[in-house]
C-alpha positions in Angstrom: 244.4 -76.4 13.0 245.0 -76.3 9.4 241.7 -75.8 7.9 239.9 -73.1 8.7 235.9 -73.2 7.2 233.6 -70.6 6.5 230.3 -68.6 4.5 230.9 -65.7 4.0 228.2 -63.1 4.4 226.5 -62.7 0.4 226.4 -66.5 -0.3 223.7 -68.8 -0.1 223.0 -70.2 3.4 222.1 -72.4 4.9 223.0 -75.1 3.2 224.8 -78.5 4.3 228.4 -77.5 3.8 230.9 -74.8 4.2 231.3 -73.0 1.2 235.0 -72.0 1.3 237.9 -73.7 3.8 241.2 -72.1 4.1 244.5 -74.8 4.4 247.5 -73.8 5.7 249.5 -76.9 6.2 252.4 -78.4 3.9 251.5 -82.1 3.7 248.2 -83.0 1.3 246.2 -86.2 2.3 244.2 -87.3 -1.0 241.8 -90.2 0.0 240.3 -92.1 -3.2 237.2 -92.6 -3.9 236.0 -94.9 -1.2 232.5 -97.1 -1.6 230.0 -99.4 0.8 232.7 -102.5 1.2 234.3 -103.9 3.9 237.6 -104.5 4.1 237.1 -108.0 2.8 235.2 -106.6 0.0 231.8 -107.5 1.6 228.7 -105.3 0.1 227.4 -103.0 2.7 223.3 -101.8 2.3 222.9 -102.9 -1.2 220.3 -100.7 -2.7 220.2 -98.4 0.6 221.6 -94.7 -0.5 222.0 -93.8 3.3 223.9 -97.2 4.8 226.1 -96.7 1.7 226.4 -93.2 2.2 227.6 -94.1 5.9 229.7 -96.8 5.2 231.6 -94.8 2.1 232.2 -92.2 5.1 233.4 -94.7 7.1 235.7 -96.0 4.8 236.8 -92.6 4.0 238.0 -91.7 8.1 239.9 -94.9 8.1 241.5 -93.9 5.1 242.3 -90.7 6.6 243.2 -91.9 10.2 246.3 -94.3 8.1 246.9 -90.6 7.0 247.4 -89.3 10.8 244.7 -86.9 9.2 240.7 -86.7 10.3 237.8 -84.9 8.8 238.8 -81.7 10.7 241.6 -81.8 8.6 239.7 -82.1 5.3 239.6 -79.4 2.5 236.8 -80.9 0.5 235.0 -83.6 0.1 233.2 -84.9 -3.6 230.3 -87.5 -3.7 229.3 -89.1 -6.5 226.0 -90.4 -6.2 224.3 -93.0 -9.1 220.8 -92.2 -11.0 221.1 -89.1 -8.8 218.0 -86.8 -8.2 216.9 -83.8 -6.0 214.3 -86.4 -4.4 217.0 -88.0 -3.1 218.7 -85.6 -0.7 217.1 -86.3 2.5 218.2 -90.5 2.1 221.6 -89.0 1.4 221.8 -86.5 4.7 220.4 -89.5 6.7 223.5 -91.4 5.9 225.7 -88.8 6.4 223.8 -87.6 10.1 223.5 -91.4 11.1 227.8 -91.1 11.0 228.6 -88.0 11.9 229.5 -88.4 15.6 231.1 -91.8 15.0 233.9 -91.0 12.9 234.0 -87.1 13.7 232.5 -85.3 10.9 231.5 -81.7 11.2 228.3 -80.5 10.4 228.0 -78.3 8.1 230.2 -80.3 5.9 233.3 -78.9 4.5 233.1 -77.6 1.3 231.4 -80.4 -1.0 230.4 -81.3 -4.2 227.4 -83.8 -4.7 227.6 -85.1 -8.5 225.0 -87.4 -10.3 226.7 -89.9 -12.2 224.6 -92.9 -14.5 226.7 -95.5 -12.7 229.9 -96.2 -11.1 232.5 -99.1 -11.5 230.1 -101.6 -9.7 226.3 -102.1 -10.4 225.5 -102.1 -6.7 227.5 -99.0 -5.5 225.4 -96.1 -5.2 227.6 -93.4 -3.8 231.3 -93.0 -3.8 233.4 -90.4 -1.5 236.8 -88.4 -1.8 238.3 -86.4 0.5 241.3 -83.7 0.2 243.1 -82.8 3.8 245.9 -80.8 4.6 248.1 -81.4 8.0 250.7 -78.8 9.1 
């Protein structure tokens, strides 16, 4: 495996993710910020912060699968979440739980960054995913 993730003893725990993941391959996958659409374009869960948050996920595996890459493979991911707020958290974990097993997503997370954002390129998309991996 190249990624190896990890807490270390002295930092905060428990929280969703792995705070630090060690890569040790040579080719970097970068998947771009991926949103609720189908491949057609389709809206998916307008106004729903979990059914997005699963189908940006989704989007994001397929993106990594053209890759010959998978979320075991993945460095770190960043979210970027509209009109975020702390109230929020548990629709956002649903969306991410509800897909976990489907497209083979670890739990904890890798190392993550969730950042609020006033809006994103589309008045319906709530939540937008990247993903870093590294393959040997």
């Amino acid at each position: 495996m190249a990624v190896q993730r990890f807490t270390p003893d002295g930092m905060p725990q428990p929280t969703p993710y792995h705070h630090v993941a060690v890569g040790t391959g040579t080719k970097h996958v970068h998947v771009s910020g991926q949103i609720a659409r189908r491949a057609d374009g389709t809206p998916v869960a307008p106004g729903d912060l979990a059914g997005q948050v699963a189908q940006a996920l989704r989007n994001t595996s397929i993106g990594l699968t053209g890759a010959g890459a998978s979320f075991e493979d993945v460095l770190r991911l960043t979210f970027y979440v509209t009109r975020w707020s702390p109230e929020k958290i548990g629709d956002f974990m649903a969306g991410v739980e509800s897909v976990a097993d489907e497209i083979g997503l670890p739990l904890p997370l890798p190392p993550a960054s969730l950042i609020g954002v006033d809006h994103l390129f589309e008045p319906d998309v709530l939540v937008e995913v990247e993903a870093t991996a590294l393959l040997d």
